[in-house]
Backbone bond lengths (Angstrom), bond angles and torsions (degrees), N, CA, C in turn:
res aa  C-N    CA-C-N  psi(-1)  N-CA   C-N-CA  omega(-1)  CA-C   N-CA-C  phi
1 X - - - 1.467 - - 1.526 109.40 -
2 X 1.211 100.81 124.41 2.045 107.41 -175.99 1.714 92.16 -105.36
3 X 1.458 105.05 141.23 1.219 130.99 168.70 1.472 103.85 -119.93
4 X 1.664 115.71 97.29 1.191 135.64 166.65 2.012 115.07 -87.36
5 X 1.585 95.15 -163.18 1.636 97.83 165.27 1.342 84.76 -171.58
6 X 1.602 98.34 178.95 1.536 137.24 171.34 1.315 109.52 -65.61
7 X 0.908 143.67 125.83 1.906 150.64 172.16 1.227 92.40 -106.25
8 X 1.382 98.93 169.02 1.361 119.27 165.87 1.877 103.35 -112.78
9 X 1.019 119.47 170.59 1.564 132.61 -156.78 1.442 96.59 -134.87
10 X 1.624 130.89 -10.48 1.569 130.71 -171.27 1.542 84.57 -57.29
11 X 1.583 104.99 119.37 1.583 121.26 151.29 1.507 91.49 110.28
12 X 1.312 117.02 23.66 1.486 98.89 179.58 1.474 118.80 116.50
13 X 1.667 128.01 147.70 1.212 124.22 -168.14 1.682 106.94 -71.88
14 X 1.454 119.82 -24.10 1.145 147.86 170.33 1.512 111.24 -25.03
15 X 1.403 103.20 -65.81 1.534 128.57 -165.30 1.701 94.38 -53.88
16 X 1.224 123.63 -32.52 1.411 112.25 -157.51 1.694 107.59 -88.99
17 X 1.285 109.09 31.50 1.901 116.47 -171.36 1.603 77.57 -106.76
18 X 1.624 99.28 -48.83 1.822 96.55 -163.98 1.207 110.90 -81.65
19 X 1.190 132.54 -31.55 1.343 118.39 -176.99 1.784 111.04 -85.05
20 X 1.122 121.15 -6.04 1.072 122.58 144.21 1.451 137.86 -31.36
21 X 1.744 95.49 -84.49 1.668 115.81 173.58 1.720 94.26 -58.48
22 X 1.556 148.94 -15.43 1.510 119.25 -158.62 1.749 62.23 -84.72
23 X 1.115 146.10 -72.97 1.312 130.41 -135.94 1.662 121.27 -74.96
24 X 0.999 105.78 -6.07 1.481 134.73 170.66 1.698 105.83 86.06
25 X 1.028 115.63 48.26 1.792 120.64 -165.40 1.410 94.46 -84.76
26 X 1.506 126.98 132.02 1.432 135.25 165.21 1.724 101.79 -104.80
27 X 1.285 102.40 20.78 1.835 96.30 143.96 1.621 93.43 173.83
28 X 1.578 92.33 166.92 2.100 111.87 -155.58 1.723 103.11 -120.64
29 X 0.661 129.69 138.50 1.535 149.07 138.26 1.407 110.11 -80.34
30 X 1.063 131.54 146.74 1.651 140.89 121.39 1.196 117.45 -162.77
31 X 1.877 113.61 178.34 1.126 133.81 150.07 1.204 140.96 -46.72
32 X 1.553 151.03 98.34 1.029 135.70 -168.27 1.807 101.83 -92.60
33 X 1.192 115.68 -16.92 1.521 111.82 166.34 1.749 112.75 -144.05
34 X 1.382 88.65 151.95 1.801 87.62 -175.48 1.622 126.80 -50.07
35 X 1.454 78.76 132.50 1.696 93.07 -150.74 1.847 101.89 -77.68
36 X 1.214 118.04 16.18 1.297 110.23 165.37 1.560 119.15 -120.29
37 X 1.517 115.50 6.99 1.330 123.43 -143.03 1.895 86.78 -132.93
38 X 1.621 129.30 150.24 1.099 126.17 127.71 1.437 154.95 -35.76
39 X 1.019 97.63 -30.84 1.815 113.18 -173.57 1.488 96.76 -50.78
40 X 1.222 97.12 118.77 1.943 102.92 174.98 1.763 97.50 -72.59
41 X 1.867 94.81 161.54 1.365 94.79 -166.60 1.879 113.45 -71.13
42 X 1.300 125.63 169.55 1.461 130.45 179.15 1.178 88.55 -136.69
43 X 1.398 102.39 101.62 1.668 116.83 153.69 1.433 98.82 -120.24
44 X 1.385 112.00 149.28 1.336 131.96 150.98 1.240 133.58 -68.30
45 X 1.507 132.03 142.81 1.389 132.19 168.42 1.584 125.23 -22.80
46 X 1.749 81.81 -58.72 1.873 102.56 170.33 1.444 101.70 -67.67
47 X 0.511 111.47 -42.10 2.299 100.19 -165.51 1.112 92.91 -66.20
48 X 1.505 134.67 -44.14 1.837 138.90 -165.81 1.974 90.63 -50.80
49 X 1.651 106.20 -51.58 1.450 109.43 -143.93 1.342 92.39 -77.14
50 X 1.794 112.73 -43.00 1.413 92.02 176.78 1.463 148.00 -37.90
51 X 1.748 92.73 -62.34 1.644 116.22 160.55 1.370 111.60 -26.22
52 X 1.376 107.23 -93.50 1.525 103.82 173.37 2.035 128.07 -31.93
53 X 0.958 102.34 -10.58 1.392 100.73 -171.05 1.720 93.50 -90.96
54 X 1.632 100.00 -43.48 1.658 121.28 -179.41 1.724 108.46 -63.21
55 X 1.180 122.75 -15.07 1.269 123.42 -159.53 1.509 101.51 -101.88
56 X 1.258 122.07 -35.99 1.324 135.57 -165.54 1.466 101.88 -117.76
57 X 1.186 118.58 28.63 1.628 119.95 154.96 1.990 95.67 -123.99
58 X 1.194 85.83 -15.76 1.889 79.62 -176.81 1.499 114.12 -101.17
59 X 1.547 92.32 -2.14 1.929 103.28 173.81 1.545 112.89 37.43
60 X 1.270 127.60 57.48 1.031 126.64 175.22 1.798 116.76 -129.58
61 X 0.890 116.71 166.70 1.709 102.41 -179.51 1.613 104.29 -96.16
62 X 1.301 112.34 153.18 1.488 117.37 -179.39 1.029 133.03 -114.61
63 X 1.377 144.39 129.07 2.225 108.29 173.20 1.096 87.22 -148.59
64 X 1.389 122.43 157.43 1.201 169.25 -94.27 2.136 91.84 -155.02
65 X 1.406 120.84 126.45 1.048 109.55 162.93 1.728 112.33 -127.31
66 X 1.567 107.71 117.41 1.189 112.73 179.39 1.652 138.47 -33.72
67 X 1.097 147.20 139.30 1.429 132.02 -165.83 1.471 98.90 -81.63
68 X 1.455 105.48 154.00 1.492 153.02 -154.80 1.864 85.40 -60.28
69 X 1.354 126.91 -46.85 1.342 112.04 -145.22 1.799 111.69 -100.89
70 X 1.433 102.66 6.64 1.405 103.54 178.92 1.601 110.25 -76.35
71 X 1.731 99.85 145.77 1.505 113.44 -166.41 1.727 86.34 -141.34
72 X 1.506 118.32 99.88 1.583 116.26 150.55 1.364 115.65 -60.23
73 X 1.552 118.39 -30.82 1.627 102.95 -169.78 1.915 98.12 -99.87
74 X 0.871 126.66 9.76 1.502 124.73 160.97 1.578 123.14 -39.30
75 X 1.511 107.71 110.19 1.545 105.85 168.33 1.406 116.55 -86.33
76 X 1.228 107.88 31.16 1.910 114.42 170.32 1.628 110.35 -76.15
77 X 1.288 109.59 111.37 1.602 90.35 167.83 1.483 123.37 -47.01
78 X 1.348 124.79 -17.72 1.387 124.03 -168.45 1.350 109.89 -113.77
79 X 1.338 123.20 -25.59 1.669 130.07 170.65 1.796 113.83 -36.85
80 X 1.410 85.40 -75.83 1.355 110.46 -171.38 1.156 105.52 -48.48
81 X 1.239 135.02 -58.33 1.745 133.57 -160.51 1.468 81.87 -67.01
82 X 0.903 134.81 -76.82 1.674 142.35 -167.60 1.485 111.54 -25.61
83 X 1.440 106.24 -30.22 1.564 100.58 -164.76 1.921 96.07 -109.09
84 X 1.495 105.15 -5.97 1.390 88.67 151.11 1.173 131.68 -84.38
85 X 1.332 109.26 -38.08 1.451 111.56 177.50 1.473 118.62 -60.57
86 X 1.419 127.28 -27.37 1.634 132.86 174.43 1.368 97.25 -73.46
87 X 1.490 138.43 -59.74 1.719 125.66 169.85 1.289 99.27 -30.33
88 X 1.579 115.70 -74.68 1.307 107.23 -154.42 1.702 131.59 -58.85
89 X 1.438 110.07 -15.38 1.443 126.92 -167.32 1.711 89.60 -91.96
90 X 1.007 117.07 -47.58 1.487 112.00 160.39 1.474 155.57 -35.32
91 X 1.784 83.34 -59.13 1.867 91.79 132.83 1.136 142.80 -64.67
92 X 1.204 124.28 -34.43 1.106 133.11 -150.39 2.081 88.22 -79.74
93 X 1.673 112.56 -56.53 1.204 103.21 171.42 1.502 109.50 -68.89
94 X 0.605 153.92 5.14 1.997 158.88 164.64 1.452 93.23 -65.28
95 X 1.490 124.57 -48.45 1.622 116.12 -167.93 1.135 101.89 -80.38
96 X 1.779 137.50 -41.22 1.152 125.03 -161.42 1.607 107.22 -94.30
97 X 1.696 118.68 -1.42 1.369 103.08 159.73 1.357 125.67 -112.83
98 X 1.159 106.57 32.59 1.278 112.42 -173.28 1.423 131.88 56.68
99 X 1.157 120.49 79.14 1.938 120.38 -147.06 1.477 76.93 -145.82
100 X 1.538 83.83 144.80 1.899 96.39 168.36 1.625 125.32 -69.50
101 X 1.623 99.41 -16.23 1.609 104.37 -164.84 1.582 100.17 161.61
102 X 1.376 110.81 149.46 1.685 133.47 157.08 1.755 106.63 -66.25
103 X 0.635 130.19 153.60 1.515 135.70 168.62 1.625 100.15 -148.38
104 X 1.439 101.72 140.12 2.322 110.72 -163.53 1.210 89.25 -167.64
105 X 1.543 101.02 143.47 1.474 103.07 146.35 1.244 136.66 -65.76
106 X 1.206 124.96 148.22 1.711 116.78 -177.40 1.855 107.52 -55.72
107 X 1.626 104.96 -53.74 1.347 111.19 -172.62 1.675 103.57 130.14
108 X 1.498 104.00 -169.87 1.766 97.06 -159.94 2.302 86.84 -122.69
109 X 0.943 83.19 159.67 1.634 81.62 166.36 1.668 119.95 -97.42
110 X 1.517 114.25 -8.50 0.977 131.73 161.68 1.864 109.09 80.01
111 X 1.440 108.04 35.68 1.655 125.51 -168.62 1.110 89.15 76.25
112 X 0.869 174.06 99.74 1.863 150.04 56.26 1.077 127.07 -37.43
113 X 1.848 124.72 -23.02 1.085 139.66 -175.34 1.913 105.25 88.38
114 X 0.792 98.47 168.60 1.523 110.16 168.35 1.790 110.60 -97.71
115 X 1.010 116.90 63.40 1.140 140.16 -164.46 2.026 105.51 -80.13
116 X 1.114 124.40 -171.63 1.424 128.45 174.71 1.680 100.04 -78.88
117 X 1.106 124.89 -47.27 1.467 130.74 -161.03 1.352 88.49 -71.04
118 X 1.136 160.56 -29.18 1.689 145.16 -107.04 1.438 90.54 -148.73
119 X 1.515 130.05 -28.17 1.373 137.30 171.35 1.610 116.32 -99.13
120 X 1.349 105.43 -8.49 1.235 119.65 168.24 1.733 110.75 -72.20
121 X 1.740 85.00 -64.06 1.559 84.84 -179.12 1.656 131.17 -67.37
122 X 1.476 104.57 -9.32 1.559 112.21 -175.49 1.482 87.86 -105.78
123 X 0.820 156.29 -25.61 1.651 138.05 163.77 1.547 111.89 -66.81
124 X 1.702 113.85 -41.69 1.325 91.90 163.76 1.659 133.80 -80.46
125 X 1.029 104.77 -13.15 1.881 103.34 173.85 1.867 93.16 -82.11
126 X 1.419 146.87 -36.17 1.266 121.55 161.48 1.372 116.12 -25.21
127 X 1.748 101.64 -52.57 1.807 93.65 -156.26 1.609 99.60 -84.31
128 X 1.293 127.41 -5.03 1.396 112.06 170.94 1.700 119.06 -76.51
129 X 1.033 104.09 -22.85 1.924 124.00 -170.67 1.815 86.47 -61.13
130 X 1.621 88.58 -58.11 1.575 88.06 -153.51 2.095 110.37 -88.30
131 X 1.148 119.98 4.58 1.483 145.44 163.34 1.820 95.53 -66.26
132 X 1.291 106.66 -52.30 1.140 102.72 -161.79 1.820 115.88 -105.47
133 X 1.125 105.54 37.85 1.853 130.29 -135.52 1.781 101.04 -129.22
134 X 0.876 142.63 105.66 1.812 133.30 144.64 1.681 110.05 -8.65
135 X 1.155 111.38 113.66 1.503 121.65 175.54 2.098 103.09 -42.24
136 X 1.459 103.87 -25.89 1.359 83.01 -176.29 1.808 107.62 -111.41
137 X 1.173 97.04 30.58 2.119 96.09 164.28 1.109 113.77 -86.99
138 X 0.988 106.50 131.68 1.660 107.81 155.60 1.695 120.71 -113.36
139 X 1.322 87.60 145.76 1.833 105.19 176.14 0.980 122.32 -83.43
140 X 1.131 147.48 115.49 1.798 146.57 -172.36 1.288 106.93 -121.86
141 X 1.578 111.55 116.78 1.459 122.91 -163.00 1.560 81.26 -100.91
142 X 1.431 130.41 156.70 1.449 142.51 -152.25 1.524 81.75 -145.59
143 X 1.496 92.36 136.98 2.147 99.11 169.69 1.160 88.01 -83.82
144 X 1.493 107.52 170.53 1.445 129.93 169.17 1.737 112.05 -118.72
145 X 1.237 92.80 -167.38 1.223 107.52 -179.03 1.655 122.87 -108.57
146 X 1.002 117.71 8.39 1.574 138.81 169.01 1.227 112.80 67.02
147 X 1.142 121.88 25.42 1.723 123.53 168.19 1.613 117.00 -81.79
148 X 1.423 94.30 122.52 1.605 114.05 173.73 1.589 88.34 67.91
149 X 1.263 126.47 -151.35 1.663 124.03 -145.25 1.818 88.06 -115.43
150 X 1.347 110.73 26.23 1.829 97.28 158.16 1.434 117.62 -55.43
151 X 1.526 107.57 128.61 1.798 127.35 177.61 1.910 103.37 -68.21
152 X 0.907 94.29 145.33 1.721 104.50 176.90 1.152 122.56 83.30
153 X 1.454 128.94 24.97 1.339 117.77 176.56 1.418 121.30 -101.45
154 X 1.675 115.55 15.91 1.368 114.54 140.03 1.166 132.84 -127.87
155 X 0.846 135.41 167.43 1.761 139.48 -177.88 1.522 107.84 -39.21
156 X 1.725 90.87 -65.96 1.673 99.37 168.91 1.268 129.10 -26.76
157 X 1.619 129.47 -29.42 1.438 128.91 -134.27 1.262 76.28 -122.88
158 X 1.418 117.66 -34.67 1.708 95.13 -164.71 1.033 132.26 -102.87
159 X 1.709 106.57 -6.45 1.457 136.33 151.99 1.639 93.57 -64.83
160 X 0.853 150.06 -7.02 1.642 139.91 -151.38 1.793 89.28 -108.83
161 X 1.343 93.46 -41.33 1.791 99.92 -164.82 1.572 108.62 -93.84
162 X 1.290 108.23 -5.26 1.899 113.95 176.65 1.311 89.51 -74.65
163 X 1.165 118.01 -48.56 1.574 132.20 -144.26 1.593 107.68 -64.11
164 X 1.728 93.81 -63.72 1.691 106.54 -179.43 1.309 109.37 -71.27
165 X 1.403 143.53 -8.34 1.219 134.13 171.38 1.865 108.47 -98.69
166 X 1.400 102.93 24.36 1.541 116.01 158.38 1.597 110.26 88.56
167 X 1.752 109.72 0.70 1.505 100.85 163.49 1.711 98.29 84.40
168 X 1.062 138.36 12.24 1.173 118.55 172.21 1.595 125.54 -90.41
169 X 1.751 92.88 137.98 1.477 102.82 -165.58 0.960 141.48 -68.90
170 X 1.451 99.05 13.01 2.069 113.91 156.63 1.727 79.19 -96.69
171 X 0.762 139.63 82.27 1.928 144.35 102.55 1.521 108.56 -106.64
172 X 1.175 101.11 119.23 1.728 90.93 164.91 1.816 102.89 -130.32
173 X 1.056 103.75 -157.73 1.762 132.63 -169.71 1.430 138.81 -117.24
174 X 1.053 147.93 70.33 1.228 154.30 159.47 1.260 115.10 -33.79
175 X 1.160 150.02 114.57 1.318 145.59 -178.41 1.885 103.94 -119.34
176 X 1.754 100.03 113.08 1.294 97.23 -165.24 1.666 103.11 -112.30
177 X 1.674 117.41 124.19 1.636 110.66 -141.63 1.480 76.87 -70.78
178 X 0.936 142.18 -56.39 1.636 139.23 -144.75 1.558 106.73 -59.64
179 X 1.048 116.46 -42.61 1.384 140.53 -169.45 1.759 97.20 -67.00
180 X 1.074 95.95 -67.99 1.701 108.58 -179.42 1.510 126.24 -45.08
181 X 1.823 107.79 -56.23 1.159 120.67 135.42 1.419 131.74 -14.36
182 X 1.452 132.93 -81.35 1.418 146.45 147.93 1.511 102.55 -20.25
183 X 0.998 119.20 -49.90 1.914 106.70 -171.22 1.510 96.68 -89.98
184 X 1.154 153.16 9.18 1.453 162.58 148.89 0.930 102.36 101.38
185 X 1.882 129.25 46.12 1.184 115.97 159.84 1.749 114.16 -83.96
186 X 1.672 100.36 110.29 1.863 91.45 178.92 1.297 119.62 -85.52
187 X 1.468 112.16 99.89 1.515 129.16 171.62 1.602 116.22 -69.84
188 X 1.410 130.38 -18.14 0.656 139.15 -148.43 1.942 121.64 -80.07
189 X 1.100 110.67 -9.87 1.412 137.33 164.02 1.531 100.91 -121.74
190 X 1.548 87.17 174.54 1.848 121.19 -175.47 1.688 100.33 -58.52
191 X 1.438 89.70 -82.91 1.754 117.53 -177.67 1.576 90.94 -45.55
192 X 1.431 131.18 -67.86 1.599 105.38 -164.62 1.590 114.24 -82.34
193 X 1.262 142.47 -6.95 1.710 129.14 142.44 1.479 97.48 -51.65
194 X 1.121 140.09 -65.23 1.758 126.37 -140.71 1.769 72.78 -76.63
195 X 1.171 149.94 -24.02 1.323 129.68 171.69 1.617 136.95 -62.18
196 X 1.351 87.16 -16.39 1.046 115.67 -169.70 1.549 112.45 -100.59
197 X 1.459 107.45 -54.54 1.480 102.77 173.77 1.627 109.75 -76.34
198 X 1.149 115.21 -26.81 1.639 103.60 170.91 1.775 109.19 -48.60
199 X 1.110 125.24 -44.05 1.572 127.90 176.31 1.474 108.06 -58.60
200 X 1.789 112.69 -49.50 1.592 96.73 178.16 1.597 118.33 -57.11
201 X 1.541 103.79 -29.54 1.483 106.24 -162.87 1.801 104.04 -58.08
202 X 1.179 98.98 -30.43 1.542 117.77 -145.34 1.956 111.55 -92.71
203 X 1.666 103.26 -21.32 1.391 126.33 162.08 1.050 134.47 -98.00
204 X 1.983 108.88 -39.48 1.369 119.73 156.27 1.088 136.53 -119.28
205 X 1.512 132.56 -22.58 1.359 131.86 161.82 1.722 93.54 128.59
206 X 1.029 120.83 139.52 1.577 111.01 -176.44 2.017 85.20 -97.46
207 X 0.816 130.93 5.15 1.429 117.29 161.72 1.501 119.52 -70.11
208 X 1.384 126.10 -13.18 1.205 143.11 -179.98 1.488 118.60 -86.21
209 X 1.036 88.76 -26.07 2.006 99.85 -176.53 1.561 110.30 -100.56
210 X 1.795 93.18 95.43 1.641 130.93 178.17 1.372 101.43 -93.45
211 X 1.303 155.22 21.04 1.503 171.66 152.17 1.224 155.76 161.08
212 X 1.106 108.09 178.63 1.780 105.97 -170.39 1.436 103.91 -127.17
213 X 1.704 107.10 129.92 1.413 108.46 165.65 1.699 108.65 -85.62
214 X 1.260 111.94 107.80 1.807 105.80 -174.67 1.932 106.62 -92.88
215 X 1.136 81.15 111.33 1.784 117.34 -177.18 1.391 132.60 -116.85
216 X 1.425 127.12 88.43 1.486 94.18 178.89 1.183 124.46 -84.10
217 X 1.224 126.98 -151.12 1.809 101.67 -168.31 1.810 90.48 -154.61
218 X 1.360 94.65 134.36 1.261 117.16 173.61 1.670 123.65 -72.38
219 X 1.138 104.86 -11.81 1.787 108.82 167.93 1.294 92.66 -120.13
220 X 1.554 90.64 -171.93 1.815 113.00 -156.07 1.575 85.98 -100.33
221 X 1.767 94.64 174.56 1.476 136.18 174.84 1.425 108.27 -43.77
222 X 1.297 118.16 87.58 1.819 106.05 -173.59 1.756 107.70 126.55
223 X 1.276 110.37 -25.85 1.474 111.00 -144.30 1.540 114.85 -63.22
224 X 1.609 96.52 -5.00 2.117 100.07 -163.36 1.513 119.39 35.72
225 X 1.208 116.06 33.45 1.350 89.37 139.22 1.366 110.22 -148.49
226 X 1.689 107.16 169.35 1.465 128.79 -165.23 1.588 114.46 -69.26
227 X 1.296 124.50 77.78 1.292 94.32 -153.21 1.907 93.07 -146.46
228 X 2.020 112.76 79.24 1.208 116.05 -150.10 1.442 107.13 -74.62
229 X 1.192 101.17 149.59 1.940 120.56 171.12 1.840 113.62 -91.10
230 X 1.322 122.48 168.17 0.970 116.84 177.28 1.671 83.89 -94.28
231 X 1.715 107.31 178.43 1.257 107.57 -156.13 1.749 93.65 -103.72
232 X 2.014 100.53 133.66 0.930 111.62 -166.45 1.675 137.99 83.04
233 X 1.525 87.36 1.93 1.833 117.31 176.71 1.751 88.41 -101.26
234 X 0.545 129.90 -23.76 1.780 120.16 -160.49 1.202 122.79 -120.59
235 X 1.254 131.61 175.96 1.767 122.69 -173.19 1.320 129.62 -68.00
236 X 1.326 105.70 -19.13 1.663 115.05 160.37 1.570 110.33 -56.19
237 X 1.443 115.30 -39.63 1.750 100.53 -144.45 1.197 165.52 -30.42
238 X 1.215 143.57 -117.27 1.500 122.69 -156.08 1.407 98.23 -89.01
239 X 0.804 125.54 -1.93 2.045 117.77 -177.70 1.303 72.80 -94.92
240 X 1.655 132.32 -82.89 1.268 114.06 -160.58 1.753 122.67 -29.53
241 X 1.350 118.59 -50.13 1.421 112.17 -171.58 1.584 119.13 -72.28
242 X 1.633 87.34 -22.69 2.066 92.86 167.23 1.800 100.62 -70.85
243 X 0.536 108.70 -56.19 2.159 100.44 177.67 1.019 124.64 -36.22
244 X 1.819 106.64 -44.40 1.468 101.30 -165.23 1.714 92.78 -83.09
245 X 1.666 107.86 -34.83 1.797 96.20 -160.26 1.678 110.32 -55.73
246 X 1.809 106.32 -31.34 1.376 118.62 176.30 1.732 111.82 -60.26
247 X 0.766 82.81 -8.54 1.756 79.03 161.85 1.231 131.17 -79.85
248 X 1.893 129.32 137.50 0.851 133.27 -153.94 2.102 98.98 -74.43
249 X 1.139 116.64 -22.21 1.092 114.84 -148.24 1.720 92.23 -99.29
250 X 0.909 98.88 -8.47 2.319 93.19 -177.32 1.697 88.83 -109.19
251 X 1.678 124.74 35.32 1.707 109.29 -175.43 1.167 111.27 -69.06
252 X 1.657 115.71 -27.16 1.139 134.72 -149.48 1.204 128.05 -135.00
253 X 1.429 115.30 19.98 1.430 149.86 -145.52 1.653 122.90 -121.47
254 X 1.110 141.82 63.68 1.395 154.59 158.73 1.995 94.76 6.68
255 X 1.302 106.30 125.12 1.594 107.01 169.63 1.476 90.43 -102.45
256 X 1.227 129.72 -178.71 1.100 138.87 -157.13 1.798 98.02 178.59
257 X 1.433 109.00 94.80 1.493 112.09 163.59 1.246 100.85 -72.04
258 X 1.435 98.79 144.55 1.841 124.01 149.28 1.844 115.04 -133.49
259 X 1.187 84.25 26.18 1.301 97.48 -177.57 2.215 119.11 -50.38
260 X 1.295 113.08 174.85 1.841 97.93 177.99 1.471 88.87 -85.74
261 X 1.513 143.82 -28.60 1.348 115.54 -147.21 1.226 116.00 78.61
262 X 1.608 112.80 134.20 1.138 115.95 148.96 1.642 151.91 17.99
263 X 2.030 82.79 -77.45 1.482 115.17 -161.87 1.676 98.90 -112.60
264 X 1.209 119.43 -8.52 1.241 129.48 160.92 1.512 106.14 95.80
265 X 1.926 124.78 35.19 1.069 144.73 -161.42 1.415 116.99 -134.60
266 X 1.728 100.48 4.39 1.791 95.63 163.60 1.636 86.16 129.53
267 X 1.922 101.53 -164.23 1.221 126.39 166.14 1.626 105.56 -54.22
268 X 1.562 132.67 140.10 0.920 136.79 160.04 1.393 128.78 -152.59
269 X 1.522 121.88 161.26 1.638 110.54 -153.10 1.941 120.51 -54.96
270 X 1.591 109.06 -9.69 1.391 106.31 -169.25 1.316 108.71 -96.26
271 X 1.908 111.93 -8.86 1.580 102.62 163.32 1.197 111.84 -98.36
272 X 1.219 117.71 -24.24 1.644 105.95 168.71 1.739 133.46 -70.08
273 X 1.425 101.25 -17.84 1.516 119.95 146.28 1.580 132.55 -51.56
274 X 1.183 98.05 -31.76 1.317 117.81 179.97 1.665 114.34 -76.87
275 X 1.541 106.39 -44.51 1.441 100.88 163.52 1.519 122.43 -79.65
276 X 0.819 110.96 10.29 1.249 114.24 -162.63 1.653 85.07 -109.86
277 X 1.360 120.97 -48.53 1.513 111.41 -176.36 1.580 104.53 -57.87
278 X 1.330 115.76 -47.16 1.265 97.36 -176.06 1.213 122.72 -93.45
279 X 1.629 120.07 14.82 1.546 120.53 145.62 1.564 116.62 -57.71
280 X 1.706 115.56 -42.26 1.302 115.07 -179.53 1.425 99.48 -75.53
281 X 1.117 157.46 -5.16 1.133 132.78 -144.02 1.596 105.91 -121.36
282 X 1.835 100.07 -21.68 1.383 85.69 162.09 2.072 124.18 -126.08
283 X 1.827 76.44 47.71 1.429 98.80 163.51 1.728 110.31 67.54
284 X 1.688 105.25 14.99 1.578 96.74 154.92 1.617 131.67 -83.91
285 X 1.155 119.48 154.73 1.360 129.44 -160.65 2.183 101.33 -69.17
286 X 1.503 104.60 135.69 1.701 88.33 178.65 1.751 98.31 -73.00
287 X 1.136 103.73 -169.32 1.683 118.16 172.64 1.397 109.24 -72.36
């Protein structure tokens, strides 16, 4: 089990090998373009070769997190194409730098309901992302936290949308605890994770679940909204994150802080210590 975090990329995709190791992350997330903005990413030939050279001296796993503004269930004539083309430019550098996967939100339907039309249309822009995709990307749909009409904030929904976009096994799963939490998944004991992952098993397949966003969460059991804790500050805490890591199904599973930090500047080395204490503590192996 690797306990990574979120980097930042200011100065280059580069930066995120080093700001990694200062925090001691045994695996990276980031942005390769601003995550609130369109502008597809501009990497260079050389920056591709570097990375990769940087990636596989730091032996760690990597992924890619999609920008903030993609909406699959968008009735914008201009949304939607937009947010295929940012998946797809995503992948497309995901294959040539060697990254485990994109990870994005699906997007909100904006009250329409999750209706037939609305799973229609987000199962078919899946299969265009990945039509137009490197045979070896994968897509990682991330639960949410169920505020206002965001898609994916249950198991059900997103097993619903693997399914209708034909089940192919570049879809995978992000499981984000904070997020999960908020929709009343209680991770927080033994008996309620194995309750919990028995439902993923049973909607999506625990073969699908390539990571964890590790979050604790500043509201309660139910609360819907997104609103992350440092780990062991929030209503999940540290027994909660010993349960879920004791689970058979995260053995092999990259955590990934996005936590505020400390100092109120992101992932940093005293929460990623923290999983890591209670990786040792209930006698799982580090990376």
């Amino acid at each position: 089990m690797r306990i990574g975090a979120h980097v930042s990329t200011a100065g280059g995709p580069l930066k995120a090998f080093e700001r990694a190791a200062a925090v001691g992350a045994e695996a990276i997330q980031l942005f390769i373009s601003a995550p609130q903005q369109w502008k597809a990413p501009a990497i260079s030939a050389e920056v591709v070769a570097a990375f990769n050279d940087a990636r596989q001296q730091a032996a760690v796993p990597v992924f890619f997190h999609g920008v903030y503004l993609i909406n699959l269930a968008s009735q914008d004539e201009a949304l939607a194409p937009r947010s295929v083309d940012s998946l797809a430019s995503y992948l497309d550098f995901g294959a040539r730098m060697g990254v485990e996967g994109t990870i994005f939100h699906v997007g909100s339907h904006l009250g329409r309901g999750m209706d037939e039309a609305c799973v229609a249309q987000v199962s078919r822009l899946l299969k265009q992302v990945l039509d137009r995709s490197p045979a070896e990307s994968k897509l990682i749909l991330e639960c949410n936290a169920g505020q206002g009409g965001c898609i994916g904030g249950t198991f059900t929904e997103l097993g619903l949308l693997i399914r209708e976009a034909g089940g192919d096994p570049r879809l995978a799963v992000c499981i984000d605890t904070c997020h999960a939490f908020a929709m009343g998944y209680d991770i927080r004991t033994n008996e309620g994770c194995a309750a919990v992952m028995a439902e993923f098993e049973r909607d999506i397949g625990l073969e699908r679940l390539v990571a964890v966003h590790a979050n604790d969460s500043k509201q309660p059991l139910g609360g819907l909204r997104d609103r992350h804790e440092n780990i062991g500050d929030g209503h999940i805490g540290l027994d909660g994150f010993a349960a879920v890591m004791r689970h058979k199904a995260f053995a092999a599973v990259p955590f990934l802080l996005e936590v505020p930090g400390l100092s109120g500047a992101g992932p940093d080395i005293e929460n990623v210590m923290r999983l890591k204490a209670i990786r040792a503590g209930i006698g799982l192996p580090p990376a």
